[in-house]
N, C-alpha and C positions, 0 to 999 in steps of 0.2 A: 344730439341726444336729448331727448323730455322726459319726463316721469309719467308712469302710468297707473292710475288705483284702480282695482279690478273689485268692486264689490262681490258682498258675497252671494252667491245663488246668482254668481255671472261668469261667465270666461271670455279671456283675451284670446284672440286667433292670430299669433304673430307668424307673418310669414317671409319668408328670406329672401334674398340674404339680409340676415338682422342678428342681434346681439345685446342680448338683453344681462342685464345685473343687477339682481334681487337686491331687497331690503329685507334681510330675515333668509326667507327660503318660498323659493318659488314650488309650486308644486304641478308636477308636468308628466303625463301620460303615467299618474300614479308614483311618481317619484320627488324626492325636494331635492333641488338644486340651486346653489346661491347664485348660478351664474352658467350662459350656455348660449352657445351660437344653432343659429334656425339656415341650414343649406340653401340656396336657392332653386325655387320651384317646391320645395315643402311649408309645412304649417305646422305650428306646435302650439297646442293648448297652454293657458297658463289659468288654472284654475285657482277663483276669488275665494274668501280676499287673499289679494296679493298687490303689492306697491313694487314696481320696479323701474330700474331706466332702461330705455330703449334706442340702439344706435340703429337707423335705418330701416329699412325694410316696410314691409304695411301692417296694418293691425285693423281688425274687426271684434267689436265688442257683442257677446251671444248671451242670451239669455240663460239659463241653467248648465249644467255640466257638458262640457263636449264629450265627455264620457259615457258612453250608454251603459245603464244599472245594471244590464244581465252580462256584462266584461266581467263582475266581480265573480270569479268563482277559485276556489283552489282545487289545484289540480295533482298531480304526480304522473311518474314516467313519461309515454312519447306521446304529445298531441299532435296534429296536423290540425293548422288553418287554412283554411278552404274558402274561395273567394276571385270574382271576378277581378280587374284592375279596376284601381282606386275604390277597392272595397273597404280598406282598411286593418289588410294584414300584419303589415309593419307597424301600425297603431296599435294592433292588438297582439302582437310580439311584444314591442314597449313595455304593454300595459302589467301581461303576465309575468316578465323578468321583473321589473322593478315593485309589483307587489309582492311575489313569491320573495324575492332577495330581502325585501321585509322582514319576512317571515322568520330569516334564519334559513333559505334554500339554495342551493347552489343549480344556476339556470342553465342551459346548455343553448342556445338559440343553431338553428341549423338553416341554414339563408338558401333555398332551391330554387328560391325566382331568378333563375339567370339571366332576364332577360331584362329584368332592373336590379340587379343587385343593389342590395344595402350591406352587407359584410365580404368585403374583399371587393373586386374588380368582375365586369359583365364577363358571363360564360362558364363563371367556378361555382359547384355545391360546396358555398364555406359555411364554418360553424366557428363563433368561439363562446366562451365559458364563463362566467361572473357569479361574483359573490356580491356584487356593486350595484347602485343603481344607475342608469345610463339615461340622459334624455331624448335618447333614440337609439336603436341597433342598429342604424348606420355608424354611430361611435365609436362601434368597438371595434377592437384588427380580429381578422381573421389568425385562428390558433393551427387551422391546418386546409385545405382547399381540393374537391378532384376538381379536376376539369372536365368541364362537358365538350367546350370548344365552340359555341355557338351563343348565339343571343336569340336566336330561333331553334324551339326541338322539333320542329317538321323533318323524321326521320334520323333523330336522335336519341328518339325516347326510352330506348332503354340503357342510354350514355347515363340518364337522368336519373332514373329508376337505379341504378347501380350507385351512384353518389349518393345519394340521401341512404341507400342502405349500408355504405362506408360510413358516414358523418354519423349516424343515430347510434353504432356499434362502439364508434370510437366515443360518443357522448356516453353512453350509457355505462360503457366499462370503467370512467372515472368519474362521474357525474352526473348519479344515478337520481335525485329529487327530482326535474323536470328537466324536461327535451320538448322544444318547442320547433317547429317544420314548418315554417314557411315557404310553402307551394306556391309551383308556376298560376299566374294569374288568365293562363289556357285553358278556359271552362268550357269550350264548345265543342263539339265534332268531335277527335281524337282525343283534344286536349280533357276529354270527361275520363274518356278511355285510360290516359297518362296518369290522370287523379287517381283511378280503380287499383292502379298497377302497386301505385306511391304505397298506396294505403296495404293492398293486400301483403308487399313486401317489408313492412315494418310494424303493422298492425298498431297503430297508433288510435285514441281517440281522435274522434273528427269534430269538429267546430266551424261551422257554415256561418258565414258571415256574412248576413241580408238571406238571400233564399236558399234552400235544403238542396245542395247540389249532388252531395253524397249521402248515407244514412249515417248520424249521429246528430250531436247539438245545436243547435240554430241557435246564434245572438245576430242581437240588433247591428244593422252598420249607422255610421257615426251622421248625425243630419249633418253636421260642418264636412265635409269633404272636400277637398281642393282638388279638381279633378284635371288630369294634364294630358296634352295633345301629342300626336307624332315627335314635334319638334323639340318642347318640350323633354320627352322623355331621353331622345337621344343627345342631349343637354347635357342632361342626371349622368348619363353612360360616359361622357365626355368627362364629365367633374369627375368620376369616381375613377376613370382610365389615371387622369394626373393626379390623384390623390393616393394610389396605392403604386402607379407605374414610374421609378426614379432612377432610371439609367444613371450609370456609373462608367460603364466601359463598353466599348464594341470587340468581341473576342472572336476566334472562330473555335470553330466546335467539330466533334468527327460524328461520322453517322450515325455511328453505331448510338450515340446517343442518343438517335432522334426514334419515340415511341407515339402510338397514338396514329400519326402518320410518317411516310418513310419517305426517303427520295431514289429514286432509278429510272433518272432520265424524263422522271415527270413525278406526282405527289401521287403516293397511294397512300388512300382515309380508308377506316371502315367502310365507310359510306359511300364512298368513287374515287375513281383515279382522274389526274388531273395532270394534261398535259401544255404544253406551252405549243402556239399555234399562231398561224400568220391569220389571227382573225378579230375583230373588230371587237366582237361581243362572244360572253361565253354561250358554248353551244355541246348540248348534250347528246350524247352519244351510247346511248345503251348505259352502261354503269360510267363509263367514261365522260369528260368533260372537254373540249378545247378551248382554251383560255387563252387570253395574250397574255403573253410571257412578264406585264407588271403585276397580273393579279397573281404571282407565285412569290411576290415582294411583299416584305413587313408582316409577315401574318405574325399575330400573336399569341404566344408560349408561356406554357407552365414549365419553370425551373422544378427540379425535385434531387433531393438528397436524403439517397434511404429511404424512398417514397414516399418522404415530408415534403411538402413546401416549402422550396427556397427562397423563390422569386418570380421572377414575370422574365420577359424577354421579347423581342420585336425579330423576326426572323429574318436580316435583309436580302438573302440571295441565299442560291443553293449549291451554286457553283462557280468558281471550281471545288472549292470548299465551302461549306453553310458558315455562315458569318451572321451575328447576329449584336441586335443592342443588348444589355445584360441587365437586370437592377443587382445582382448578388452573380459572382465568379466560382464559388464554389457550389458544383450540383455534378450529378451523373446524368439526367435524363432531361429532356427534354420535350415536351407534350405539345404538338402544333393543332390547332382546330383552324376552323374556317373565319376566324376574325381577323380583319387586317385593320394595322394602326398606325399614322401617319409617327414614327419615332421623334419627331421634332414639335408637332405640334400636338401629339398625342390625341388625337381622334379619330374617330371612324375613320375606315375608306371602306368603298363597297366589298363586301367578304365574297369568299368564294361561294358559289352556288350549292 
């Protein structure tokens, strides 16, 4: 651990994993904080002056604010941020929660990047709610979650569109000062298309961040970016799988439970049926699928009670009864999508097609 003085009309760029402990109060993505850990593969401004110590991690010293001037705005009701990846959506999520919570507002953040989540685990539209300031809104727990079921919306899109219009309903019926939407970072082809849907379904302010992707706001994105690759990102999806997924018990469960997708002798999704098959690699077949009979192993589940957010769940077989890892035992439903997760060592394995 060394000390670091951050003069002023300068910012520190710490990035993770690290662990820093202010002298005073740090001030970070517009919030003070005496004291705050930086994830690995992220970067958290610490803007001068500021004196702090530092366990680990790297640092780069920047010239002026990492904060770009035109972030400052107040806002109210539902905004949507709009933006490629590594644009700086969750930076500017940060920024609006902990200035508005300033203010005296109560913030609603609603997390629809499913494909990196930062509130809750990869695949859920979660939201949760604060009166607090947070050094990132990966901090905070998710207050309730849908499931989309994918970490890709190729063909999911309106799984997506339908959760962000759940999350902004239930935000706005207790937690009416600001609703903040952080959008898929799918700016090209359909994914412009997916933005249009987002927007027309909740009618939100828009906020483009770097170029005008949709029509409203344009701010600057951030010149410090830390920008991260494949590997990288399914790192992040790794970390936040064992950070929210805590098995407890392996239970079995009856069918009837199981929504979203079903089982009768193979998985029927919205999206295809998916059968277990003497074949090497999956291979599709009209709406249907044939799969080897492992990729109908471990997918990962939305627990629900009362159509709340229980828990998580790893789904290990389907029969003779569906058996599965649990993080919470009491739930009625069960929500299966296309992610599968190794239950022991909690990471990816290839998802179903």
């Amino acid at each position: 651990m060394f000390t670091v003085e951050v003069p002023e009309g300068y910012s520190a760029l710490v990035r993770g994993p690290a662990k820093v402990r202010c002298r005073g109060a740090c001030r970070v993505f517009g919030g003070f904080f005496q004291g705050f850990e930086v994830p690995p593969h992220k970067q958290y401004p610490v803007e001068g002056p500021a004196v702090f110590e530092l366990e680990s991690g790297l640092l780069a010293l920047a010239r002026g604010s990492a904060i770009p001037r035109d972030w400052d705005m107040e806002l109210e009701g539902v905004v949507a941020l709009v933006g490629p990846p590594d644009s700086g959506k969750s930076s500017l999520s940060t920024y609006l929660l902990n200035t508005h919570v300033a203010r005296g507002r109560s913030v609603c953040v609603v997390d629809a990047d499913v494909g990196q989540s930062d509130i809750g685990p990869p695949g859920f539209v979660a939201y949760s709610y604060t009166a607090a300031p947070a050094p990132h809104i990966s901090e905070l727990e998710p207050h309730d979650a849908y499931y989309v079921g994918s970490t890709n919306l190729q063909g999911l899109e309106e799984l997506l569109v339908a959760g962000v219009v759940w999350a902004v309903k239930r935000c706005q019926a207790h937690y009416p000062h600001l609703t903040v939407v952080n959008t898929p970072g799918w700016t090209t082809g359909r994914g412009i298309q997916l933005l249009r849907a987002v927007v027309d379904a909740v009618a939100p302010a828009v906020v483009n961040i770097g170029e005008a992707l949709l029509p409203g706001r344009r701010v600057s994105k951030p010149a410090q970016v830390l920008p991260r690759g494949p590997q990288e990102r399914k790192e992040l999806r790794n970390l936040s799988y064992r950070r929210h997924v805590k098995i407890v018990d392996r239970v079995e469960i009856s069918h009837d439970m199981l929504t979203l997708c079903t089982w009768e002798r193979g998985l029927n999704c919205p999206w295809g049926r998916y059968l277990p098959a003497d074949v090497a690699e999956p291979q599709k077949r009209g709406r249907e699928y044939a799969v080897p009979p492992h990729h109908l192993r471990h997918l990962f589940a939305g627990l629900y009670r009362g159509g709340r957010l229980a828990g998580y769940a790893i789904v290990e077989k389907f029969e003779p009864r569906p058996t599965a890892y649990v993080t919470a035992t009491d739930f009625d439903e069960v929500r299966i999508g296309k992610i599968r997760l190794d239950p022991h060592a909690l990471e990816e394995l290839e998802p179903l097609p």
